[in-house]
N, C-alpha and C positions, 0 to 999 in steps of 0.2 A: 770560385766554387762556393764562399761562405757568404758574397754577396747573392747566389742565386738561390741557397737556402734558406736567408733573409729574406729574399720574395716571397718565396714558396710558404715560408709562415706567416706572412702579411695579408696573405691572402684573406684568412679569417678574419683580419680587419674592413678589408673590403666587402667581405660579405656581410659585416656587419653596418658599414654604411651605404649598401644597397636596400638595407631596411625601410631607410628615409625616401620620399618621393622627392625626387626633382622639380616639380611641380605642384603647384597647388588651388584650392579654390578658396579666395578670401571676399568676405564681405565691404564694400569699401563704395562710400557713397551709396547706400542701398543698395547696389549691385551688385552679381558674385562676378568675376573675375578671377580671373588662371594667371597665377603669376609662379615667378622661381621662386623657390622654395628659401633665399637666402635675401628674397629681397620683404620677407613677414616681419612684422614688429610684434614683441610681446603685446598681449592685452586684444590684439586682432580675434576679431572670428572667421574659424575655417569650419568648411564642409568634408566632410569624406564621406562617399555613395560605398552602397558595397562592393565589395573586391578592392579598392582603396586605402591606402597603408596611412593611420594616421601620423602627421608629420610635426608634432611637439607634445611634450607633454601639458595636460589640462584638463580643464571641467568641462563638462556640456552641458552648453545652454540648452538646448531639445532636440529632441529625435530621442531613438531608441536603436539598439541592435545589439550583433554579438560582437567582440572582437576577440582575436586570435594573439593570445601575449607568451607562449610558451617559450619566444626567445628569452624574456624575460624574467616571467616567473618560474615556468618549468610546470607550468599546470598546462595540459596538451588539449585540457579540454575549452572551446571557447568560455569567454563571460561576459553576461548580460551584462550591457550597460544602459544607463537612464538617466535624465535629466538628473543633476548634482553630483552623477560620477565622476570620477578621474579616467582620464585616457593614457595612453604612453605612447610616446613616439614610437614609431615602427609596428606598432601592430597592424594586425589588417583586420580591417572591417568586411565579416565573411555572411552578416546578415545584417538589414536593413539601411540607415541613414542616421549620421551621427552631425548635429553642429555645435562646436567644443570653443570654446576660449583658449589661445595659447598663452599659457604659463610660463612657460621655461624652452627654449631651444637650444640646436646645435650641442654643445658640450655640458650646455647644464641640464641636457636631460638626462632619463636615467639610460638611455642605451647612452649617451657619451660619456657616461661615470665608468661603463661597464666597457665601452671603448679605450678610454684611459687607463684603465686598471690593466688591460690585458696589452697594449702597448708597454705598462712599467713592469707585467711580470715578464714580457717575454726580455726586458733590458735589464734584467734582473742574474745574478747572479749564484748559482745555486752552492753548498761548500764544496761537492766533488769537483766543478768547474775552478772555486776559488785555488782547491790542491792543484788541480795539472796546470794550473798558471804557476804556481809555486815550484813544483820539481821542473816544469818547463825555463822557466827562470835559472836554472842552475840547469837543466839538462843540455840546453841551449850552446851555452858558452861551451861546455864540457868537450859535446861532439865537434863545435867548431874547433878546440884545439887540437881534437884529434885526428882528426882530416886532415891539420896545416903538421901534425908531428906527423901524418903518414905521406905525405907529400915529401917533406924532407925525407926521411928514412929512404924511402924509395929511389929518391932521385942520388941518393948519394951511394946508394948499392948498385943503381942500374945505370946512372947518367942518362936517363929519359923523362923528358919530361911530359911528353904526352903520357907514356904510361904511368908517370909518377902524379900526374893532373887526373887520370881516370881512377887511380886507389884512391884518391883523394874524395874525389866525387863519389864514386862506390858509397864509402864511409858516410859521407853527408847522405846521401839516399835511403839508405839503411838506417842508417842511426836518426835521421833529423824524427823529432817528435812531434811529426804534423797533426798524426790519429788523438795525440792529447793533448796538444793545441787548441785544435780546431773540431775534432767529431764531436768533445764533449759540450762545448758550446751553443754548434748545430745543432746537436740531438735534444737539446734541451728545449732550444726555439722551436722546431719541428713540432716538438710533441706538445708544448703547449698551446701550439695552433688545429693542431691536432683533435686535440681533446676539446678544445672551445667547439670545432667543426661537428665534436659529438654530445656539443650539449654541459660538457664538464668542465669548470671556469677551476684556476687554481687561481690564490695571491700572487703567488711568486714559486720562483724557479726552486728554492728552497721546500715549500709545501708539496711540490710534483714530485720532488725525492724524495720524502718521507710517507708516501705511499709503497713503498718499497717496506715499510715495517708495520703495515697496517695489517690487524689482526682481527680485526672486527669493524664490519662496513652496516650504516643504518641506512636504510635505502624508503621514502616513502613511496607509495603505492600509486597513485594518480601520474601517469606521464611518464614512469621507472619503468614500471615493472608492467602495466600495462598500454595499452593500446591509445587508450583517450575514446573508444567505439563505446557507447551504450547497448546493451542488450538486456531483453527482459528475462531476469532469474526464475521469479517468483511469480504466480500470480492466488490473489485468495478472491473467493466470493465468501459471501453468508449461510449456512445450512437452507437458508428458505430461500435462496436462488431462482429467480423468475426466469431467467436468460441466460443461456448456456456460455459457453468458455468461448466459444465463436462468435456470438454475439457482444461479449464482451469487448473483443479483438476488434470488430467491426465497429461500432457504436465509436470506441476511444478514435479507434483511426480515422472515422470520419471528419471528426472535430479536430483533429490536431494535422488535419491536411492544409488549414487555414493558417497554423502556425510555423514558424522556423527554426524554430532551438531544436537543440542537439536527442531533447526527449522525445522532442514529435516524431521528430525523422525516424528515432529507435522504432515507437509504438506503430508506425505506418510500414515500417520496413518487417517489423514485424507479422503486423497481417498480410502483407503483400507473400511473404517467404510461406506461408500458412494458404497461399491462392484463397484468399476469402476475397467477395464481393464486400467491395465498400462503397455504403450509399452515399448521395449526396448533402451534404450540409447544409443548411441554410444559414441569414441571418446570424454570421459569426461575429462572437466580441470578446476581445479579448481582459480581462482584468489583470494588470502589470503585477507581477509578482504572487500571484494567486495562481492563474491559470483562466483555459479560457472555455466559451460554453457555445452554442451552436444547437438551432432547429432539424429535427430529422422528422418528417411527413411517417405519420403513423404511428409515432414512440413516441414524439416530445420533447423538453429541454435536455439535453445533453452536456454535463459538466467535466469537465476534464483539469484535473491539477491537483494540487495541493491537498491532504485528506481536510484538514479546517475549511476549507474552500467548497468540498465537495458532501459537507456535514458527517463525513469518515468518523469514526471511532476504534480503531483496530485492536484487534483482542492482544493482551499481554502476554498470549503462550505462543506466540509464533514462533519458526524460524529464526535464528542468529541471524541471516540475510537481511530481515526483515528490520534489523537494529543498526545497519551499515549502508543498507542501500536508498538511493533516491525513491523516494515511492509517491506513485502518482493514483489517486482516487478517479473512480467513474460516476457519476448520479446521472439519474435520468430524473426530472421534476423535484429535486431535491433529495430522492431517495436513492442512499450510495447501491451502486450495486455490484462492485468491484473494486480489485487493484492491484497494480501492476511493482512488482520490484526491480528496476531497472540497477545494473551494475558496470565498472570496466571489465571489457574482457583482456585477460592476461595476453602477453608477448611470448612468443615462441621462447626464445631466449630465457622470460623465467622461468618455464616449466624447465630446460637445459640446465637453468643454475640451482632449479629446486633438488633436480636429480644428481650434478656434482656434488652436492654438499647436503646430502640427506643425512640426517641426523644433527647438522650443525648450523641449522637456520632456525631462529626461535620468529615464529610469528605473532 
């Protein structure tokens, strides 16, 4: 039983080395080649396309895209990456094409540190565990002599020994301390496999029981409490407004149908959920880290990103939103003529835990 509960918490080990691809694409001789993933040398260069888990930690040499590190970091939302980043093993590459230098593998990356860690918390030892080893140590013996003194007593009243073998046994069955032996042990390996499977990594079996006296929990906002979805909060124009709220929706969507991050998609899904017609783009380009701009037939240049990108100035009496959220600027010819405040939308669950504990959440 305590080896099968041993699996059944292992498992989270395995899910964490199902992170890594079995396979991979290396440069070698000018050529990319697919090889196993255990036959790579440090200092190699590897490719990942998208949908492709990168498979050590490193730099990228070129390409661009998004990757997906939330096992890692616990940010749910992807991040752009770009020539002179870092990569981490196990992410997934969920936009574009990444070719990275491998730095560090197998256990010296950082999913194998985080692999390690949660292989020594779960053989780790917590104090209530170290107690029922202790009264089990002396309960142990106890019940065995009492079993072997009910064994005699019986056989010398009855002259039976089967029945004097079955009080005996009786006594050991009842009495043997297998539940604190052995549950608290299990229960401890369980639940910290448990909890990894939900995201929450403990040191040791000692820190998972002093959750039990926790009185105050600080919880960050990005990947906790929310979703990791984009949605637009906010939107401002200028009092002298040429193009209406619709237009605005339109015009941003057009130009960021060309792009793939996580804002496009928001500002596209957004007009789509609004049934606006969105025209077609032309000649789009994108500037890395600004944002990008695109031809529309009849209007002009259309700029999409960054308010400095988009020659933005935002008034200083806005909205609180306005001071927390990503906020992404419109120009048409250089002239801003909108913007957009994009935010995470909350988890069902927080709004549940806002409600349990109303009055004793300080945000």
């Amino acid at each position: 039983m305590k080896i099968a509960l041993k699996k059944h918490s292992l498992n989270s080990l395995s899910m964490l080395l199902q992170l890594t691809p079995k396979k991979v694409t290396v440069l070698r001789n000018e050529k990319w080649s697919e090889i196993a993933l255990d036959q790579v040398n440090i200092g190699e260069i590897i490719r990942a396309n998208q949908g492709e888990r990168i498979a050590a930690d490193g730099i990228i040499e070129s390409g661009n895209g998004w990757c997906d590190e939330s096992h890692l970091t616990g940010e749910s939302r992807p991040e752009e990456k770009q020539k002179g980043g870092k990569v981490l093993a196990g992410a997934m590459v969920t936009e574009g094409s990444i070719i990275y230098r491998a730095n560090q593998l197998g256990s010296q990356t950082l999913l194998g540190d985080m692999m390690n860690a949660l292989s020594d918390a779960q053989g780790s030892k917590a104090p209530i565990a170290r107690f029922s080893d202790k009264v089990a140590s002396v309960f142990v013996p106890a019940v065995l002599v009492i079993s072997l003194v009910t064994f005699t007593l019986t056989y010398i009243l009855t002259n039976d020994s089967v029945s004097s073998l079955i009080h005996a046994v009786s006594v050991l069955v009842i009495a043997c301390p297998c539940a604190l032996g052995l549950a608290t042990p299990a229960a401890i390996m369980v639940g910290l496999g448990k909890a990894v499977n939900a995201g929450v990594w403990f040191k040791d079996a000692a820190a998972m029981e002093e959750t039990a006296h926790v009185d105050t929990v600080v919880l960050d906002k990005t990947g906790t409490l929310t979703k990791g979805e984009l949605e637009i909060s906010a939107l401002w124009q200028p009092q002298s407004a040429v193009y209406s709220e619709e237009d605005l929706y339109r015009f941003a969507a057009a130009v960021e149908r060309q792009a793939n991050h996580p804002i496009a998609k928001a500002i596209v899904q957004a007009a789509e959920q609004k049934m606006l017609e969105i025209p077609t783009a032309l000649f789009s380009k994108m500037e890395v880290g600004q944002g990008i701009q695109a031809e529309l037939e009849q209007v002009g240049t259309i700029k999409v990103g960054k308010p400095d990108y988009c020659g933005l100035i935002l008034p200083k009496n806005l909205e609180d939103i306005w001071q927390i959220a990503s906020i992404v600027a419109v120009s048409i010819n250089d002239k801003p003529i909108g913007a957009f405040a994009l935010t995470d939308t909350l988890k069902t669950i927080a709004c549940t835990l806002f409600n349990a504990y109303n009055g004793k959440i300080l945000m």
